[in-house]
C-alpha positions as CSV (number, residue, x, y, z in Angstrom):
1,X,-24.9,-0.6,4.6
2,X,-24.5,-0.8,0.9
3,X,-20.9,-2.0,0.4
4,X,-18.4,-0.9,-2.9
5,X,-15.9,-3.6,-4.0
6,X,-12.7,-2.0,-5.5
7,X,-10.1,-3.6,-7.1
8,X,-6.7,-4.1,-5.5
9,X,-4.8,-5.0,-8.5
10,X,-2.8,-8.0,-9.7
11,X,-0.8,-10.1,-7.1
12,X,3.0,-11.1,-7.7
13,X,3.0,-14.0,-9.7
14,X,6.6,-15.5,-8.3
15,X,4.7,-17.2,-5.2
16,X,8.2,-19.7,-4.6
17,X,10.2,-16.5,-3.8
18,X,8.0,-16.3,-0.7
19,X,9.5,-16.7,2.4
20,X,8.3,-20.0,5.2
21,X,5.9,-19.0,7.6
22,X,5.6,-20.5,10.6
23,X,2.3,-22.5,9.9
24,X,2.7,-26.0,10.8
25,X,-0.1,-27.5,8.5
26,X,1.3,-27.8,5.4
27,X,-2.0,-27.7,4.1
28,X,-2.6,-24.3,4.7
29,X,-0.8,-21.1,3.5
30,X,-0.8,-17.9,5.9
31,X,-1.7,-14.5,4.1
32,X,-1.2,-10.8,5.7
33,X,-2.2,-7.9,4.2
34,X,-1.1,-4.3,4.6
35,X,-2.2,-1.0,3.5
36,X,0.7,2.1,3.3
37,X,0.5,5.2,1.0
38,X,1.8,6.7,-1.2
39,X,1.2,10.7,-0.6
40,X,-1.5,13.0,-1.5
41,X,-1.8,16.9,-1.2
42,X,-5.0,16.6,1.0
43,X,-5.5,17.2,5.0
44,X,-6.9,13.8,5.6
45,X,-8.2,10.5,2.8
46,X,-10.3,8.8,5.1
47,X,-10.8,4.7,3.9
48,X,-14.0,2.6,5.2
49,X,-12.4,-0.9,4.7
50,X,-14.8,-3.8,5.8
51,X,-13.5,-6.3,4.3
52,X,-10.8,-8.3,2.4
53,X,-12.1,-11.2,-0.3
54,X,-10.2,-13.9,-2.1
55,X,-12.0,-15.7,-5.3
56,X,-10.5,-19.4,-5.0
57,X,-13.3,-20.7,-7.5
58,X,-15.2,-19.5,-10.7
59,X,-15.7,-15.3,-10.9
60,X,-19.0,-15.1,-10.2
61,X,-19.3,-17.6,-7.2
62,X,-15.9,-18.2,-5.8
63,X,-15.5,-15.0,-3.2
64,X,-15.1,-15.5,0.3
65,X,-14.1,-13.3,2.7
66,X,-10.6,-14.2,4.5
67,X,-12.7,-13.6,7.8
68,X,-11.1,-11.3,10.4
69,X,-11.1,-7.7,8.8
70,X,-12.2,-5.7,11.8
71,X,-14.0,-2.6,9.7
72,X,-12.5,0.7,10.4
73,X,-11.9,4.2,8.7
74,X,-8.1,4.4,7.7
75,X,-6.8,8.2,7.2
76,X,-4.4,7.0,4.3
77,X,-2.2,9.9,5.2
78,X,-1.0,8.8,8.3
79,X,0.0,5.6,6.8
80,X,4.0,6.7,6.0
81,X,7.6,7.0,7.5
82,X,7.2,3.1,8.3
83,X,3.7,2.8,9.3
84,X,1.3,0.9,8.2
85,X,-2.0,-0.9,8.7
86,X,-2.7,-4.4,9.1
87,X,-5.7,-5.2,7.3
88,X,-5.7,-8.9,7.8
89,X,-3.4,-11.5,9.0
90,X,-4.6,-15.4,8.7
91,X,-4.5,-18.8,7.5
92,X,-6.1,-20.4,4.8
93,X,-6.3,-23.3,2.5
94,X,-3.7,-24.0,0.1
95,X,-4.3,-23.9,-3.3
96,X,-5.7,-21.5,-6.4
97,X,-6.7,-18.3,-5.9
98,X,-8.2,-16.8,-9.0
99,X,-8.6,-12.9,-7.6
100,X,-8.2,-10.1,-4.6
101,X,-10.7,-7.9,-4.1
102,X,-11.2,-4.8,-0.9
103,X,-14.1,-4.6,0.4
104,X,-15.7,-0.5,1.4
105,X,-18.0,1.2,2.8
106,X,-19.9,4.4,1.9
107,X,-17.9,6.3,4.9
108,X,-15.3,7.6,2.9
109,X,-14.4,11.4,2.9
110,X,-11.3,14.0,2.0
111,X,-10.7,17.2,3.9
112,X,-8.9,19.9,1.5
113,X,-8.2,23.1,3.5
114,X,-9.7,22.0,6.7
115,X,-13.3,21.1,4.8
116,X,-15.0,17.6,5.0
117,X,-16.2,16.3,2.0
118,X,-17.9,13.2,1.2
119,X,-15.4,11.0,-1.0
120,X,-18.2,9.6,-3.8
121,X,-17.5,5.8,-5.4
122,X,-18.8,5.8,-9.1
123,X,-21.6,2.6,-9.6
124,X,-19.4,1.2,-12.1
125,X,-17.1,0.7,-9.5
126,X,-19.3,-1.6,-7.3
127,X,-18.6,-4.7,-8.1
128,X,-14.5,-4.1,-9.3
129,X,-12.2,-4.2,-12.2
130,X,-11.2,-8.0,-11.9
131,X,-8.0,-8.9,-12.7
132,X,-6.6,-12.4,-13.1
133,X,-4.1,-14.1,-10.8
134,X,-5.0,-17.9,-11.3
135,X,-1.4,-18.6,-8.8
136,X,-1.1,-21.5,-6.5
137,X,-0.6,-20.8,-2.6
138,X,2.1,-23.9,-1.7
139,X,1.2,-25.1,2.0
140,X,3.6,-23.9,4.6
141,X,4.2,-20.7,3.3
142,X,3.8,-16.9,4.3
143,X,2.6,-14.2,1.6
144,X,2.9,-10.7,2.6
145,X,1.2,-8.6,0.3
146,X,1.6,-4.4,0.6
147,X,-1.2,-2.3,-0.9
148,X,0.7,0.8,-1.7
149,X,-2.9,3.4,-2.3
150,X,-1.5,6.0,-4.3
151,X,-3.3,8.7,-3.2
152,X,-2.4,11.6,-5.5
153,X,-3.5,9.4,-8.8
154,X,-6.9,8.2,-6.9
155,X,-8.8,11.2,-6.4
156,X,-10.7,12.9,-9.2
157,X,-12.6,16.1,-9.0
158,X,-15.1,17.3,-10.8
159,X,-16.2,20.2,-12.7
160,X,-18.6,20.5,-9.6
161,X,-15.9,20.2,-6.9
162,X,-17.3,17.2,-6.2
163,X,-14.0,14.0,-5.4
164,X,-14.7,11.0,-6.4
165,X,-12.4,8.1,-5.4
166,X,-10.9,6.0,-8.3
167,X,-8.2,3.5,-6.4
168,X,-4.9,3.2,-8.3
169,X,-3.3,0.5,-5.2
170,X,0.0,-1.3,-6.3
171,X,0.7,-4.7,-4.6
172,X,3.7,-6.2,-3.8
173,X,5.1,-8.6,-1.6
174,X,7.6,-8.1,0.9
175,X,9.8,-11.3,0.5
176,X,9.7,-10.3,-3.7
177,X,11.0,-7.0,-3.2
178,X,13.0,-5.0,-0.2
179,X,12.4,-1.6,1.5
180,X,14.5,1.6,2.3
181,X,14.2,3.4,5.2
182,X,15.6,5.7,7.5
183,X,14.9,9.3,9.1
184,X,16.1,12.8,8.3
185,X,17.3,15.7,10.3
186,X,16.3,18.1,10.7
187,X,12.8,17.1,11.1
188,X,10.3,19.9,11.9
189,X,9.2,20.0,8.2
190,X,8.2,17.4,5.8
191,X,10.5,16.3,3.6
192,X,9.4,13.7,0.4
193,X,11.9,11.0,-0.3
194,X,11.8,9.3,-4.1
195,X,13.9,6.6,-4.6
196,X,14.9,5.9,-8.3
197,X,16.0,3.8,-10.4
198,X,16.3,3.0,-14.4
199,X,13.4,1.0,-14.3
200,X,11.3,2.0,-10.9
201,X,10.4,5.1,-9.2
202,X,9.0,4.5,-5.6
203,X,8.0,7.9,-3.0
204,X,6.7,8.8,0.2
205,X,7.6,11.4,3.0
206,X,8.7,11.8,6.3
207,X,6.4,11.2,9.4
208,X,6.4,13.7,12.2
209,X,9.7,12.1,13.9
210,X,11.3,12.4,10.9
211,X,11.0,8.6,9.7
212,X,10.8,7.3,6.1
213,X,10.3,3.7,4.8
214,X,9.6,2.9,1.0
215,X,7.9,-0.4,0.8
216,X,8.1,-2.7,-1.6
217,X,11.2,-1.8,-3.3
218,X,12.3,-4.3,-6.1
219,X,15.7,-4.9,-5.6
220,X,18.8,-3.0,-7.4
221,X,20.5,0.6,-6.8
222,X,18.6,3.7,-6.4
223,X,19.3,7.2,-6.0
224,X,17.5,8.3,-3.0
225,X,16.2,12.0,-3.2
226,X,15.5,14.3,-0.6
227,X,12.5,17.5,-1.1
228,X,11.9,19.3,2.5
229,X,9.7,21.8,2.2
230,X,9.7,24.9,0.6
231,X,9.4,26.7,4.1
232,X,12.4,24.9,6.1
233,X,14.6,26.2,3.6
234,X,16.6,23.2,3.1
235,X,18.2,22.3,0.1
236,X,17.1,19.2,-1.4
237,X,19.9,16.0,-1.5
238,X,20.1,13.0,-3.5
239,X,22.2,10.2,-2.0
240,X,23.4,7.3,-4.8
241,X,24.0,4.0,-5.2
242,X,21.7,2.7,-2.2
243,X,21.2,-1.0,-2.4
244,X,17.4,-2.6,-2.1
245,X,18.1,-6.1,-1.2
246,X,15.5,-9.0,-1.9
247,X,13.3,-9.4,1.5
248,X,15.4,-6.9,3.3
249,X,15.1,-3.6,4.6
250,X,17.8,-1.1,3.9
251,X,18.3,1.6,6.9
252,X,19.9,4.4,5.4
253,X,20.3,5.7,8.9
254,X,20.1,9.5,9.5
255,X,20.2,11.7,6.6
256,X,21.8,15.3,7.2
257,X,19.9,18.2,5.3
258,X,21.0,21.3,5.1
């Protein structure tokens, strides 16, 4: 199967702020990665990730795969309210890494309106915008890095009706940046949850329990807003001054709507 290399975008470049891990070879650095949404107005954006790559030498001959990526389709839309998929989780050498690349497949699709529709992957794309990172990974240490696919700025269509994928994917990492979470009630609709702040603006929605989580929250104070939909009849809320701390989570708790 012909494979399409996308770019995941730059790394964060503070790689000290990072918290321990618990490898004991202090020539070795452990990396995870993560995949979560940010949402879409489709049924179903369905992902064929095979693989995860790292380029720890020149550009052209420096890629190597970081080894146990299981391949599997990902609906990106089920990756909210505090879910999320773990692409990878392993050790590797510490040192340099110049680049981060995800590795697809050609099963990628979109259902609008109940319809399947093959999600197309321009040729240009095949081999990746490559961005720069040149970092080092200090031995003994964890990095955790969230791919936030933002869904609603990643899907073109055509003058056709064809949809062609174009990844917009921000990366951060947990232990340089926080998370808010929580769940609303009631929950029998969807509600979408922004958090905001002067300088950031971070969204996703509710999960059929009712659960949110934004990932990868830099920290300072955010308004929170609340959007159910139009259907429930709830009026939207904005709760202020909620603090995103530096490698924590913030639970909001339950949030009453009305």
């Amino acid at each position: 199967m012909k494979k399409h290399v996308l770019l995941l975008v730059a790394l964060a470049t503070f790689f000290t702020a990072f918290v321990s891990c618990s490898s004991d070879d202090p020539q070795t650095s452990q990396v995870a990665v993560r995949l979560v949404d940010a949402p879409g107005d489709y049924d179903k954006v369905n992902i064929d990730v095979q693989d995860v790559m790292i380029n720890v030498g020149d550009e052209e001959n420096g890629w190597q795969s970081l080894g146990n990526v299981t391949p599997q389709v990902y609906n990106l839309l089920e990756l909210t309210g505090g879910i999320d998929a773990l692409l990878v989780d392993t050790e590797i050498p510490a040192g340099k890494i110049g680049q981060i690349r995800l590795v697809l497949g050609e099963n990628n699709s979109i259902v609008v309106d109940g319809e399947t529709y093959p999600l197309a992957t321009p040729s240009a794309q095949q081999s990746g915008l490559k961005l720069n990172v040149h970092q080092d990974l200090v031995g003994g240490v964890k990095y955790t890095f969230i791919l936030d696919f933002m869904v609603d700025k990643s899907i073109v269509v055509t003058g056709s009706g064809d949809y062609i994928l174009k990844p917009t994917i921000r990366v951060t990492t947990e232990a340089a940046s926080g998370a808010i979470s929580g769940m609303v009630n009631p929950f029998e609709y969807q509600v979408a949850v922004e958090a905001a702040s002067a300088t950031d603006t971070i969204t996703t929605v509710t999960n059929e329990e009712g659960k949110f989580m934004l990932h990868g929250v830099p920290a300072g104070t955010y308004n929170v807003t609340f959007t159910p939909d139009e259907a429930s009849g709830l009026a939207p809320k904005t709760v202020e001054g909620v603090n995103a701390v530096l490698g924590e989570n913030t639970d909001m708790g339950t949030v009453e709507l009305e």
